[in-house]
PQR file with spaces between the fields and no chain letter, atoms N, CA, C, O and H, PARSE charges and radii, in Angstrom:
ATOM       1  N    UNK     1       0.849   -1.176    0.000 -0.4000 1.5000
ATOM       2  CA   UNK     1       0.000    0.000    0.000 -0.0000 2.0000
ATOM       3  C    UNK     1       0.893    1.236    0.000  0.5500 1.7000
ATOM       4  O    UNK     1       1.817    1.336    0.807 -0.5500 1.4000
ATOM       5  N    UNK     2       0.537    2.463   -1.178 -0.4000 1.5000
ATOM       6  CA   UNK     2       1.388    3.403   -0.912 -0.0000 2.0000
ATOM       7  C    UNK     2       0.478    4.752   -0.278  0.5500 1.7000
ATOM       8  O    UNK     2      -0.717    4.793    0.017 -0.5500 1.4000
ATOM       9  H    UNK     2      -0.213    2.382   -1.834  0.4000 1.0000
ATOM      10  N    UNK     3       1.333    5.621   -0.210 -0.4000 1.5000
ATOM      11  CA   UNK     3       0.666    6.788    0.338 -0.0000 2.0000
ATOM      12  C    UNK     3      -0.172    7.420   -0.305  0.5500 1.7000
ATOM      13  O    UNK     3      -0.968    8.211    0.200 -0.5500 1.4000
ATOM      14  H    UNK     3       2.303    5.587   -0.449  0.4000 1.0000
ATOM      15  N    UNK     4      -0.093    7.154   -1.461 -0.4000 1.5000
ATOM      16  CA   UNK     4      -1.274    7.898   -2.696 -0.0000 2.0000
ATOM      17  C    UNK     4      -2.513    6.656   -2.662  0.5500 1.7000
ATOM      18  O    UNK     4      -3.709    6.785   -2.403 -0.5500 1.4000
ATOM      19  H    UNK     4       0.555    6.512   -1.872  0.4000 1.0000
ATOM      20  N    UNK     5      -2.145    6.072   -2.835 -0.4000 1.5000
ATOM      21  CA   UNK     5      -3.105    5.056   -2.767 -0.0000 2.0000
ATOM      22  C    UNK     5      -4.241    5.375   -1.320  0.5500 1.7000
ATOM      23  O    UNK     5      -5.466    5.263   -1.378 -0.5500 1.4000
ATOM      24  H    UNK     5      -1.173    5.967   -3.046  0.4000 1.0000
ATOM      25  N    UNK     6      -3.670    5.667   -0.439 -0.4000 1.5000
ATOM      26  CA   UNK     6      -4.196    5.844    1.052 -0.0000 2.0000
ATOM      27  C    UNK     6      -5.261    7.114    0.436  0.5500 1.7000
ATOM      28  O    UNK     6      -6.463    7.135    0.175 -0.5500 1.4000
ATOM      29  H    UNK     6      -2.676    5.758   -0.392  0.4000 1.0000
ATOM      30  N    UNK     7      -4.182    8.109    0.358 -0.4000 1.5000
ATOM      31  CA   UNK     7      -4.830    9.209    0.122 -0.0000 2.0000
ATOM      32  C    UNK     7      -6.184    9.251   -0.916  0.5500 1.7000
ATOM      33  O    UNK     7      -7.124   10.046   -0.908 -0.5500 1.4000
ATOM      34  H    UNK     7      -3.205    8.092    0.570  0.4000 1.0000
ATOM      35  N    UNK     8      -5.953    8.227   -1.704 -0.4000 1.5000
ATOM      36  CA   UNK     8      -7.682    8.192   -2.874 -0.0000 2.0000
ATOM      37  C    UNK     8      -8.391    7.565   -2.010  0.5500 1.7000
ATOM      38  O    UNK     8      -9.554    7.967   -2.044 -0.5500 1.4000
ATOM      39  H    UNK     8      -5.190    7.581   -1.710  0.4000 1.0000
ATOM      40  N    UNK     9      -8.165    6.545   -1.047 -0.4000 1.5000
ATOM      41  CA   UNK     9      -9.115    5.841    0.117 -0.0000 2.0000
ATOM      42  C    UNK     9      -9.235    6.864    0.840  0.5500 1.7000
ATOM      43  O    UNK     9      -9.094    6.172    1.848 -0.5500 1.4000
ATOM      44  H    UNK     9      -7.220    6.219   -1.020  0.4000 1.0000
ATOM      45  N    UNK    10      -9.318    7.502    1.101 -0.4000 1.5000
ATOM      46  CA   UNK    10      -9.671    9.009    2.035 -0.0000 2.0000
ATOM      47  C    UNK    10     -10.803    9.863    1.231  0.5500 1.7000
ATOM      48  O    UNK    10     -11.605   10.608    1.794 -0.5500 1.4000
ATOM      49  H    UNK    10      -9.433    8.065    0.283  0.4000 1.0000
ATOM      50  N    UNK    11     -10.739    9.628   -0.236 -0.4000 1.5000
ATOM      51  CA   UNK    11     -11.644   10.568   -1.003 -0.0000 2.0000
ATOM      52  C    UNK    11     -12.856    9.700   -1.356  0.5500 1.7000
ATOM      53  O    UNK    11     -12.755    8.505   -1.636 -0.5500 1.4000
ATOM      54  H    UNK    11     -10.087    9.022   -0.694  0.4000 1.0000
ATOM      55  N    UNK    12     -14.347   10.580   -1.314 -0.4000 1.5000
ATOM      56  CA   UNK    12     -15.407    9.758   -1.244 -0.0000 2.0000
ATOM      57  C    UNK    12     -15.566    9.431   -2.870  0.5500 1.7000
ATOM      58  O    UNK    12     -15.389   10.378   -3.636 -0.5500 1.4000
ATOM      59  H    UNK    12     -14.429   11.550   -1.086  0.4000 1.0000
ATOM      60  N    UNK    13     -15.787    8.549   -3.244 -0.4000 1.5000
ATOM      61  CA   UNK    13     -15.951    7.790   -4.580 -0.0000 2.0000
ATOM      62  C    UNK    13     -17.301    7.311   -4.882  0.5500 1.7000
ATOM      63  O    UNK    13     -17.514    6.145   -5.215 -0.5500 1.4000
ATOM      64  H    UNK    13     -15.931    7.779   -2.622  0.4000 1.0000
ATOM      65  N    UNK    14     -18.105    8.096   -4.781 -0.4000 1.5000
ATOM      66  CA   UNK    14     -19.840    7.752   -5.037 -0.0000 2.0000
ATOM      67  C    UNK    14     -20.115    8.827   -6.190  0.5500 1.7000
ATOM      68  O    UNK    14     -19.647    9.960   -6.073 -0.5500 1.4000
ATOM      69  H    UNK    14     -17.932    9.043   -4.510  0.4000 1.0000
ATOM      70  N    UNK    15     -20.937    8.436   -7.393 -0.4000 1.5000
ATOM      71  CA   UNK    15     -21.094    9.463   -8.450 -0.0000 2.0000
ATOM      72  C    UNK    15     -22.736    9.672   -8.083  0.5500 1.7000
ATOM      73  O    UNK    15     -23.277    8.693   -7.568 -0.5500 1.4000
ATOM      74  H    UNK    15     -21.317    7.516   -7.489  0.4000 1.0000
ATOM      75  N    UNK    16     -23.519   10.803   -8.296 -0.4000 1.5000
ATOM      76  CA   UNK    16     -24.632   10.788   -8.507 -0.0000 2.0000
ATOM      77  C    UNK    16     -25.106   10.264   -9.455  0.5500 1.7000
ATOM      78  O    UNK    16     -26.063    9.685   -8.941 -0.5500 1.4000
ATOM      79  H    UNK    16     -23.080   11.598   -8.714  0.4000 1.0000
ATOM      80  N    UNK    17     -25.133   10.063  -10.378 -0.4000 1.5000
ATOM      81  CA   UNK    17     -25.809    9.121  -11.704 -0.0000 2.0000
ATOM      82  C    UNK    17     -25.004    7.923  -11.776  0.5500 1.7000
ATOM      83  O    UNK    17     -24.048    8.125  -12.525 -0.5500 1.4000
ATOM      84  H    UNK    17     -24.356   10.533  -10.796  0.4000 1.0000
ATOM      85  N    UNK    18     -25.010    6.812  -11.317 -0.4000 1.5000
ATOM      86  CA   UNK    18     -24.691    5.214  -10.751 -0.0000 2.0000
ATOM      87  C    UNK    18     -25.285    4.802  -12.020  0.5500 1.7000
ATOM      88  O    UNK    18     -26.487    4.553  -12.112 -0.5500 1.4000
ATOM      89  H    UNK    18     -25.787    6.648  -10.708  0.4000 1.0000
ATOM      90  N    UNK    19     -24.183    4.695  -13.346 -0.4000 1.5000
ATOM      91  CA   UNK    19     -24.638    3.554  -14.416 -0.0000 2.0000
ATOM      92  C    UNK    19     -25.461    2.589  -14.419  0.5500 1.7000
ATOM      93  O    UNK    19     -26.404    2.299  -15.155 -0.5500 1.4000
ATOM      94  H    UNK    19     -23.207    4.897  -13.271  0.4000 1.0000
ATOM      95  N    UNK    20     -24.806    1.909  -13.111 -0.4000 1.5000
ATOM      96  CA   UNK    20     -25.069    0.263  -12.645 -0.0000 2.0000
ATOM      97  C    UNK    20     -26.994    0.329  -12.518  0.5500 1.7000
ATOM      98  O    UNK    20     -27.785   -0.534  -12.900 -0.5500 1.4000
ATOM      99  H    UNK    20     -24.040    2.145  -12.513  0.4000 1.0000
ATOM     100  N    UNK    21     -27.290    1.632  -11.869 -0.4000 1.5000
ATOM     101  CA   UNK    21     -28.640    1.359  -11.348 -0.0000 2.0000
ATOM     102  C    UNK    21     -29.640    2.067  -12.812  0.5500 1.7000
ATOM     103  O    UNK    21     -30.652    1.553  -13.288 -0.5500 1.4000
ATOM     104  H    UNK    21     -26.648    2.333  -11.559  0.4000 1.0000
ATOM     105  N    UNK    22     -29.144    3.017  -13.147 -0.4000 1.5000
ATOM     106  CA   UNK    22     -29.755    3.996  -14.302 -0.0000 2.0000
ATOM     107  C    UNK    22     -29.913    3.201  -15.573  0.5500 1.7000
ATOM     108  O    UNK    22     -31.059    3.005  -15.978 -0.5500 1.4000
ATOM     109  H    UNK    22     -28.322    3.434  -12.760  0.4000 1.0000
ATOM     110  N    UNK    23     -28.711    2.642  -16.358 -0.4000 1.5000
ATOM     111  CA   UNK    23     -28.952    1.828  -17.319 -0.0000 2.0000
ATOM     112  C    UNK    23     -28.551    0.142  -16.972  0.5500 1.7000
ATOM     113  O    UNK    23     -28.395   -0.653  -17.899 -0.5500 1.4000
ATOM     114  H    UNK    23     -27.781    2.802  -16.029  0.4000 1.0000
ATOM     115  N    UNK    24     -28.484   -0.053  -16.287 -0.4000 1.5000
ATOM     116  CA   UNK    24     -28.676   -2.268  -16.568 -0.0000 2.0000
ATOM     117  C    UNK    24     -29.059   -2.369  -15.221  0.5500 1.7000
ATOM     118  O    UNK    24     -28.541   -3.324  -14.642 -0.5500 1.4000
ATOM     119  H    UNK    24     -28.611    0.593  -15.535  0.4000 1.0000
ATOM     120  N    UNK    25     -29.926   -1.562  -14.446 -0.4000 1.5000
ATOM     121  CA   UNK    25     -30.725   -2.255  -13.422 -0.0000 2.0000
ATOM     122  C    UNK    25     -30.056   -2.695  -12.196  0.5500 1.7000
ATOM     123  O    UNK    25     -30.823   -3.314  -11.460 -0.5500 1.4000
ATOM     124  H    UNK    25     -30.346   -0.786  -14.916  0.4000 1.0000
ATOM     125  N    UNK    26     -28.823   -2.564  -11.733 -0.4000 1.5000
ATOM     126  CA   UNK    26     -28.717   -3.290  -10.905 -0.0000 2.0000
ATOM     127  C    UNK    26     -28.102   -2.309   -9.605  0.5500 1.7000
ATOM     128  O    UNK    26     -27.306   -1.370   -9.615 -0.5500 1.4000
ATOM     129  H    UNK    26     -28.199   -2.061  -12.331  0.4000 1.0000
ATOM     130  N    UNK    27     -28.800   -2.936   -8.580 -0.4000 1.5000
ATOM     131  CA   UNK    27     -28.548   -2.517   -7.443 -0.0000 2.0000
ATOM     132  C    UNK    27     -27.125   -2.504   -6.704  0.5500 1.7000
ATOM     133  O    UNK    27     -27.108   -3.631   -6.209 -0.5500 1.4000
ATOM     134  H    UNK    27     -29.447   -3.699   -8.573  0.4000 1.0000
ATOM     135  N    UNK    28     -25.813   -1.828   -6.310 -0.4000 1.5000
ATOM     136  CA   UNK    28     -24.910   -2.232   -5.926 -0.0000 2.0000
ATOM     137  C    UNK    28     -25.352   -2.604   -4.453  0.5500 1.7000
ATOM     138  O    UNK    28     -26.225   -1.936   -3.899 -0.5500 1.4000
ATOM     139  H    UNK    28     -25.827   -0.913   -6.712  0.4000 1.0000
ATOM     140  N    UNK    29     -24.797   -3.583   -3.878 -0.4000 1.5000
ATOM     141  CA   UNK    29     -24.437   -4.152   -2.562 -0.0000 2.0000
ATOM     142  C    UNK    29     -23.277   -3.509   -1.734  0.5500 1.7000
ATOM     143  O    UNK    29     -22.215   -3.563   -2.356 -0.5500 1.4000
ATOM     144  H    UNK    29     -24.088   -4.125   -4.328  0.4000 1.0000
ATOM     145  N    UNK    30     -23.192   -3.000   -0.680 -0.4000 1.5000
ATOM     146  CA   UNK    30     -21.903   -3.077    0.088 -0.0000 2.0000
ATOM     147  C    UNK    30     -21.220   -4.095    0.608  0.5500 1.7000
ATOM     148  O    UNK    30     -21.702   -5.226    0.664 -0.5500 1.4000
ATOM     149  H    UNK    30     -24.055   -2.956   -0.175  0.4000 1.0000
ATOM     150  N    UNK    31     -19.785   -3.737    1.128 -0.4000 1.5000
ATOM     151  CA   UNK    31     -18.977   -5.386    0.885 -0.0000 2.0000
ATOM     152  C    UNK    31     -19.117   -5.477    2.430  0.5500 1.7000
ATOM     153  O    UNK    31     -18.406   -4.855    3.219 -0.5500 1.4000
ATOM     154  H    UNK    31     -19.393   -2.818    1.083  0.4000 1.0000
ATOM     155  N    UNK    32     -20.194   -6.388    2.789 -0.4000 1.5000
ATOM     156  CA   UNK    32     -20.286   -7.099    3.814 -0.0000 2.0000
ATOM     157  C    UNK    32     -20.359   -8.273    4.022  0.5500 1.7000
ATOM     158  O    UNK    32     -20.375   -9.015    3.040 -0.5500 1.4000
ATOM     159  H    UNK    32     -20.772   -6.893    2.147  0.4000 1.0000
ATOM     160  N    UNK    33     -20.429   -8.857    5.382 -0.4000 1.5000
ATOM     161  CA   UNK    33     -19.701  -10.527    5.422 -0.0000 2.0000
ATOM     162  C    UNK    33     -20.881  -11.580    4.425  0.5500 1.7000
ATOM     163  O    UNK    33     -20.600  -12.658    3.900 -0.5500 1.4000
ATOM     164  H    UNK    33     -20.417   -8.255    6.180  0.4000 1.0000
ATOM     165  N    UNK    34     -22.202  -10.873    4.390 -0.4000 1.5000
ATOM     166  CA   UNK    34     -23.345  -11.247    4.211 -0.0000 2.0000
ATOM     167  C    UNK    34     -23.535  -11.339    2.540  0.5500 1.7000
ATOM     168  O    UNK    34     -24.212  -12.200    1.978 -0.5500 1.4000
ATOM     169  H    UNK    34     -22.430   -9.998    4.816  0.4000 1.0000
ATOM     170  N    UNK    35     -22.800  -10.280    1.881 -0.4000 1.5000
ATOM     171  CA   UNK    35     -22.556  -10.078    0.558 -0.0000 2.0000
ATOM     172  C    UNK    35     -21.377  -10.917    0.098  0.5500 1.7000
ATOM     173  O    UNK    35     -21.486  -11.179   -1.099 -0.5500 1.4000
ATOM     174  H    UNK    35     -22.251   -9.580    2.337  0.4000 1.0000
ATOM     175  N    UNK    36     -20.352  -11.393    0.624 -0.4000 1.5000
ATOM     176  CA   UNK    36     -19.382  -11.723    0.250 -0.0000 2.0000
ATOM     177  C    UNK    36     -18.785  -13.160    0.723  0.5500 1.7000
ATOM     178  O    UNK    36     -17.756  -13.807    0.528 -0.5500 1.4000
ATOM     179  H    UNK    36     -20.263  -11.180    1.597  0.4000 1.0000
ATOM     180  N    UNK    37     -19.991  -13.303    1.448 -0.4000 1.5000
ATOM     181  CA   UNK    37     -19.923  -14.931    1.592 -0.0000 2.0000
ATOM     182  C    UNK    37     -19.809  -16.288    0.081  0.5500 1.7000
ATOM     183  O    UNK    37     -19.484  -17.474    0.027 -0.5500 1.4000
ATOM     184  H    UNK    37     -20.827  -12.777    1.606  0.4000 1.0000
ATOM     185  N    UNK    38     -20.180  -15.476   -0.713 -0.4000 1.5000
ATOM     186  CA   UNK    38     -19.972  -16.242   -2.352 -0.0000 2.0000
ATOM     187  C    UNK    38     -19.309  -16.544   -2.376  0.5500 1.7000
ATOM     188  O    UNK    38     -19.283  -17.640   -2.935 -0.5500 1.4000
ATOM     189  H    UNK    38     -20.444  -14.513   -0.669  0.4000 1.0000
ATOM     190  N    UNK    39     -17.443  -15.796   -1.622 -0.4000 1.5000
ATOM     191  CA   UNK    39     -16.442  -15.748   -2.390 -0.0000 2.0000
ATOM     192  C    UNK    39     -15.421  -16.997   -1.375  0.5500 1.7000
ATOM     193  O    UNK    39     -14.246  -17.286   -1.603 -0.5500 1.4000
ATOM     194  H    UNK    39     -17.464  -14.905   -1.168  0.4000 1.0000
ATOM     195  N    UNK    40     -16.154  -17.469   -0.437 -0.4000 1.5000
ATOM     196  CA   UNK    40     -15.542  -18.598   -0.042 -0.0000 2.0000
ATOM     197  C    UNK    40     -15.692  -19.712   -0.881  0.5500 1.7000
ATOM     198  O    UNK    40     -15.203  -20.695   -0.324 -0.5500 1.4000
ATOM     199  H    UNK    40     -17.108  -17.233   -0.252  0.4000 1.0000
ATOM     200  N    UNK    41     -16.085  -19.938   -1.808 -0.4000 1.5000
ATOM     201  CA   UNK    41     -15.972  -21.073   -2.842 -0.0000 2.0000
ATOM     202  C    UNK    41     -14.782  -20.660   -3.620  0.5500 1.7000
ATOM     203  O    UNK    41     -14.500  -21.498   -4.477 -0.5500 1.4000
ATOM     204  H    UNK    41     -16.482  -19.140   -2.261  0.4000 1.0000
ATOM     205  N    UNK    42     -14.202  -19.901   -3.600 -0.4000 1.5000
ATOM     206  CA   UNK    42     -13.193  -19.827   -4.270 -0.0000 2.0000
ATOM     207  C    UNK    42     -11.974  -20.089   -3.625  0.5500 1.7000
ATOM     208  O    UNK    42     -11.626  -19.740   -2.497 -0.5500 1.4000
ATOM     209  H    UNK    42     -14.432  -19.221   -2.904  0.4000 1.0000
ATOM     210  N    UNK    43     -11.000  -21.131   -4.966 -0.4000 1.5000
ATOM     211  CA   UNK    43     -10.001  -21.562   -3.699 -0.0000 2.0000
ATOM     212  C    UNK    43      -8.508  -20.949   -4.138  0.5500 1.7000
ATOM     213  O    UNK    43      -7.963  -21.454   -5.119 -0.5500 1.4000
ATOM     214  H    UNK    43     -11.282  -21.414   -5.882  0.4000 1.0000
ATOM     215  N    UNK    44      -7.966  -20.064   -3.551 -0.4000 1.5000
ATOM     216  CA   UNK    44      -6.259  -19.795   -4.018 -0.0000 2.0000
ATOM     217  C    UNK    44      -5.919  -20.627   -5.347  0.5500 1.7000
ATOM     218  O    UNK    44      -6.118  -19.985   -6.379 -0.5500 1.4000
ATOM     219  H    UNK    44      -8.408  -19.654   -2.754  0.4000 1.0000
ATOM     220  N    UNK    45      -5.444  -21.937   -5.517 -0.4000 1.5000
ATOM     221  CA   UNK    45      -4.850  -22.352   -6.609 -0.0000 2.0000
ATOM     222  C    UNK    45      -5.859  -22.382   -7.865  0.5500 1.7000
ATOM     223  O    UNK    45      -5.447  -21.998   -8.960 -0.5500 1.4000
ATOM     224  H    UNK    45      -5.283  -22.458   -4.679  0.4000 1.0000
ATOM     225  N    UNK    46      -7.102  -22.810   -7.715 -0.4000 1.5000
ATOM     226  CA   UNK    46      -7.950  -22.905   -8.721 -0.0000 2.0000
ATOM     227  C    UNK    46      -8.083  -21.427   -9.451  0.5500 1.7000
ATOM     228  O    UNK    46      -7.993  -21.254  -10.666 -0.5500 1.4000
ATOM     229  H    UNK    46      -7.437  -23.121   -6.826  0.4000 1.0000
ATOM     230  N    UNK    47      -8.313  -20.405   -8.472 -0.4000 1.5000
ATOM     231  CA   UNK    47      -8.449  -19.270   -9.002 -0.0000 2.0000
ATOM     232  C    UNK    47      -7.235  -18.447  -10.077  0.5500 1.7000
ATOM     233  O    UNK    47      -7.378  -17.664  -11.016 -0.5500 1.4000
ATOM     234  H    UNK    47      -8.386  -20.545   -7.484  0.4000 1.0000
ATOM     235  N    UNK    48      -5.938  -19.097   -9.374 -0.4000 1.5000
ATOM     236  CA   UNK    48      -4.980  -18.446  -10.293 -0.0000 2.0000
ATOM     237  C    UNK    48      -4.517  -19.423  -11.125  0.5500 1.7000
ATOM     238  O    UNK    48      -3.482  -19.317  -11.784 -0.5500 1.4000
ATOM     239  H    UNK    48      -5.823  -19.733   -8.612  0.4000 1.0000
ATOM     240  N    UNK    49      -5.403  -20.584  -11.120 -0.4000 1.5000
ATOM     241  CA   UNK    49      -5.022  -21.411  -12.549 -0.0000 2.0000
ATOM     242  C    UNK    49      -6.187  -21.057  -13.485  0.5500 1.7000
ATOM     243  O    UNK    49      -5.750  -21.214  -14.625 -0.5500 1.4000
ATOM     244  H    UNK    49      -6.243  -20.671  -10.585  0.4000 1.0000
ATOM     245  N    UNK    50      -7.118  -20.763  -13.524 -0.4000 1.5000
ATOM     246  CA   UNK    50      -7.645  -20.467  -14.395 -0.0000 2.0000
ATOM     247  C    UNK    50      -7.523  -19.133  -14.779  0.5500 1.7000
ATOM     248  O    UNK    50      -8.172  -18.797  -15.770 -0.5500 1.4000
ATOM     249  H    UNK    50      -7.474  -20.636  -12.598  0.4000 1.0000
ATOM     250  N    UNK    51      -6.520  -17.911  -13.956 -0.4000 1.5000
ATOM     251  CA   UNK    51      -6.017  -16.841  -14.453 -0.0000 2.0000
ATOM     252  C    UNK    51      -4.980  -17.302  -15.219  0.5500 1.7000
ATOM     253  O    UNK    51      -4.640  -16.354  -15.926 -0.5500 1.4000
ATOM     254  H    UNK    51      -5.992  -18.184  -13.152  0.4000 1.0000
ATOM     255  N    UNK    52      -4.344  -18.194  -15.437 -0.4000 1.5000
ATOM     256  CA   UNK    52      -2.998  -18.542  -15.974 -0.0000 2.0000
ATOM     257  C    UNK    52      -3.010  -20.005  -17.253  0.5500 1.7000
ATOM     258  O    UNK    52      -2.139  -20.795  -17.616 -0.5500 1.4000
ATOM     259  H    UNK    52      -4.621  -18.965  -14.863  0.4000 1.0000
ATOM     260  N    UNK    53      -4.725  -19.770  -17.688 -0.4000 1.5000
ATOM     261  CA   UNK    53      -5.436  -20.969  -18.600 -0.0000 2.0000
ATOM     262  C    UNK    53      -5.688  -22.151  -18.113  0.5500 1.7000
ATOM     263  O    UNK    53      -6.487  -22.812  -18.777 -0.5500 1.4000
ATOM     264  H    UNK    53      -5.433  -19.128  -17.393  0.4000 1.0000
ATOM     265  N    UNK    54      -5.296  -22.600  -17.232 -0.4000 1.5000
ATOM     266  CA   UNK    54      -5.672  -23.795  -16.997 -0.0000 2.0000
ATOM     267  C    UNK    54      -7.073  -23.959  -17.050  0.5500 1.7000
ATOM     268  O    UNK    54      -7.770  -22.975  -16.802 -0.5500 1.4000
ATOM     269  H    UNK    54      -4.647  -22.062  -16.693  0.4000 1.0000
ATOM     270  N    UNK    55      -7.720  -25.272  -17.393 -0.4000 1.5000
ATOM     271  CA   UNK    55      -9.290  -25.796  -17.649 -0.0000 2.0000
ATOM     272  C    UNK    55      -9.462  -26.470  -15.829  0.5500 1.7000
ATOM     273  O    UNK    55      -8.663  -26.957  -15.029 -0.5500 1.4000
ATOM     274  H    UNK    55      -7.154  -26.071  -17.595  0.4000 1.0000
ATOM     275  N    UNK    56     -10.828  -26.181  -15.804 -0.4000 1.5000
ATOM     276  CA   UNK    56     -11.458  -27.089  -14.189 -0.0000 2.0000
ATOM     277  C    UNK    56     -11.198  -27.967  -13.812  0.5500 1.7000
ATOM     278  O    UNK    56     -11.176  -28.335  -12.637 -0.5500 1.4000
ATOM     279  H    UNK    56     -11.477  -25.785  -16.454  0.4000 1.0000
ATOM     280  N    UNK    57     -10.789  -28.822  -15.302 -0.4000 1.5000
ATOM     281  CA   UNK    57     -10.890  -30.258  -14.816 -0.0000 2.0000
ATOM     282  C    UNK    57      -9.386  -30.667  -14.778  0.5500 1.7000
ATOM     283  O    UNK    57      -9.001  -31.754  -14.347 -0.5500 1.4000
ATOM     284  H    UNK    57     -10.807  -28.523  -16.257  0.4000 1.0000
ATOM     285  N    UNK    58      -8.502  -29.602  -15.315 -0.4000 1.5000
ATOM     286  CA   UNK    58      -7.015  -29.888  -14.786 -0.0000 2.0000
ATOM     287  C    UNK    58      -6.546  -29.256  -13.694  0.5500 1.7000
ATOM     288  O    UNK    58      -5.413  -29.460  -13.258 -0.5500 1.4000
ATOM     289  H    UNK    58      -8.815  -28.719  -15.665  0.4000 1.0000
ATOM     290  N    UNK    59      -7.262  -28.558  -13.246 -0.4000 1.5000
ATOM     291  CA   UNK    59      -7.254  -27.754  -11.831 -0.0000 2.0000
ATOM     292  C    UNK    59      -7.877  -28.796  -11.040  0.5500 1.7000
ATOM     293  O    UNK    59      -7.484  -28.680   -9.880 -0.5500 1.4000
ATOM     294  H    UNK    59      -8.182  -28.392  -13.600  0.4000 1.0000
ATOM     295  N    UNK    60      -8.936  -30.070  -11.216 -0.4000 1.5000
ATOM     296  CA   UNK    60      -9.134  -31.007  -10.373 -0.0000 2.0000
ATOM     297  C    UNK    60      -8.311  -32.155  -10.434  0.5500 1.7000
ATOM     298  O    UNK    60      -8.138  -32.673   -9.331 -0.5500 1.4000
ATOM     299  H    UNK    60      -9.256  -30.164  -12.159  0.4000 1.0000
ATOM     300  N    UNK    61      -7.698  -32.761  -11.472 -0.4000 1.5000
ATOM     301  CA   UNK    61      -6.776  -33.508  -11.599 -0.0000 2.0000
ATOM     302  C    UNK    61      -5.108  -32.858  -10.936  0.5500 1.7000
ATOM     303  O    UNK    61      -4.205  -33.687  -10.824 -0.5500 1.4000
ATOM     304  H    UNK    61      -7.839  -32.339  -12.368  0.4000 1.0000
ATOM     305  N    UNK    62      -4.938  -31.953  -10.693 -0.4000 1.5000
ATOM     306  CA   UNK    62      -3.913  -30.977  -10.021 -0.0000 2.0000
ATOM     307  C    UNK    62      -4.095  -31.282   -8.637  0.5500 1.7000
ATOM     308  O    UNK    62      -3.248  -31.781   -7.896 -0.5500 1.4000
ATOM     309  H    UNK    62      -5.672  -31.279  -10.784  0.4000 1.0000
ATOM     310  N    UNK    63      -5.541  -30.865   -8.271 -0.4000 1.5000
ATOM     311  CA   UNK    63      -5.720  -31.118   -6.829 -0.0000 2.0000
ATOM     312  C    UNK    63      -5.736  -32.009   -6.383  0.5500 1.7000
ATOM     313  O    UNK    63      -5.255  -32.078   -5.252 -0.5500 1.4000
ATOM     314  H    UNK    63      -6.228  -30.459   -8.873  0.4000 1.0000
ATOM     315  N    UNK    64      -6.449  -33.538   -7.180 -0.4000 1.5000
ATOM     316  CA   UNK    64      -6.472  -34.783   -6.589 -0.0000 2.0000
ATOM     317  C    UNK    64      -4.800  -34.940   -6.651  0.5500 1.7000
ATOM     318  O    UNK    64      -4.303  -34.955   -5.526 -0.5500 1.4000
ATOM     319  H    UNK    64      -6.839  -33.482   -8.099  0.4000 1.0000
ATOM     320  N    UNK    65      -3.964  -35.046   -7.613 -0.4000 1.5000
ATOM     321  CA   UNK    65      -2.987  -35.558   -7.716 -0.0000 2.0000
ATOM     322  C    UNK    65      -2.171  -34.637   -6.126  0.5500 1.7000
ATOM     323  O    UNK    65      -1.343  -35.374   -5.590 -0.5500 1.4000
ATOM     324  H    UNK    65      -4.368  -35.034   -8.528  0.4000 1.0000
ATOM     325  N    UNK    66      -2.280  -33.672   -5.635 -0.4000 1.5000
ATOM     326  CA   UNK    66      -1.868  -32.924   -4.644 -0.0000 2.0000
ATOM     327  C    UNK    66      -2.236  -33.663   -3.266  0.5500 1.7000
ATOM     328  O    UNK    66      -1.378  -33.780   -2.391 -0.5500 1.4000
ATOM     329  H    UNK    66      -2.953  -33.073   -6.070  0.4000 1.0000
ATOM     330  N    UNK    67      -3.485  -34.137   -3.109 -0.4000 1.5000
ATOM     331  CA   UNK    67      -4.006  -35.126   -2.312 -0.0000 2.0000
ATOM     332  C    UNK    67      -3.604  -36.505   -1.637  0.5500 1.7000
ATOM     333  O    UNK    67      -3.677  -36.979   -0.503 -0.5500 1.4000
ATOM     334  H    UNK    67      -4.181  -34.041   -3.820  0.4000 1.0000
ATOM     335  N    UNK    68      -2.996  -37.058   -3.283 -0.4000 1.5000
ATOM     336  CA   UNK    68      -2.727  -38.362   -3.217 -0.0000 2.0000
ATOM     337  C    UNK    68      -1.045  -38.253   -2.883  0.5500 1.7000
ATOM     338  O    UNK    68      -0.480  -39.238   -2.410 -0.5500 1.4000
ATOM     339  H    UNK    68      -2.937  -36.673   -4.204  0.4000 1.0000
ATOM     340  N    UNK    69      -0.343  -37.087   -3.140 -0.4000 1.5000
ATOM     341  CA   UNK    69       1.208  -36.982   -2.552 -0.0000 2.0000
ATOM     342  C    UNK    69       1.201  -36.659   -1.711  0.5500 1.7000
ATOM     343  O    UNK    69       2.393  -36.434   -1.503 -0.5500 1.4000
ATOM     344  H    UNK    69      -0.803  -36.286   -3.524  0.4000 1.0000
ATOM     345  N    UNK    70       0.403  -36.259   -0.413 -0.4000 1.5000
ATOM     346  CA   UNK    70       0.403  -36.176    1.013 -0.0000 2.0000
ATOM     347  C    UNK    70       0.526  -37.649    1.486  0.5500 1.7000
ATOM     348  O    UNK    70       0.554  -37.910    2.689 -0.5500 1.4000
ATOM     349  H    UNK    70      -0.566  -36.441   -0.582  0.4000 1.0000
């Protein structure tokens, strides 16, 4: 984290005309435990193998094979 960075977290970032709600309908959420409970299905390696191409099912063959070398 740098000091500029801090400093834009200090500045309020809300627009009066909200795209999200005006044209495609959608309501934003705030990031609470209640909102963001989704994101426990997501697991560290899977997530940055499929940033880095990997397919699901070699991200599950990755994991079993990770399993079976313990």
């Amino acid at each position: 984290v740098t000091s500029t960075l801090l400093d834009l977290l200090a500045e309020p970032n809300i627009v009066k005309d909200n795209a999200l709600i005006t044209k495609f309908g959608i309501d934003p959420k705030p990031f609470t435990p209640e909102n963001l409970s989704y994101m426990r299905q997501f697991k560290r390696t899977a997530t940055l193998g499929k940033f880095f191409g990997r397919t699901v099912e070699e991200e599950q063959t990755r994991g079993e094979a990770m399993k079976s070398a313990r």
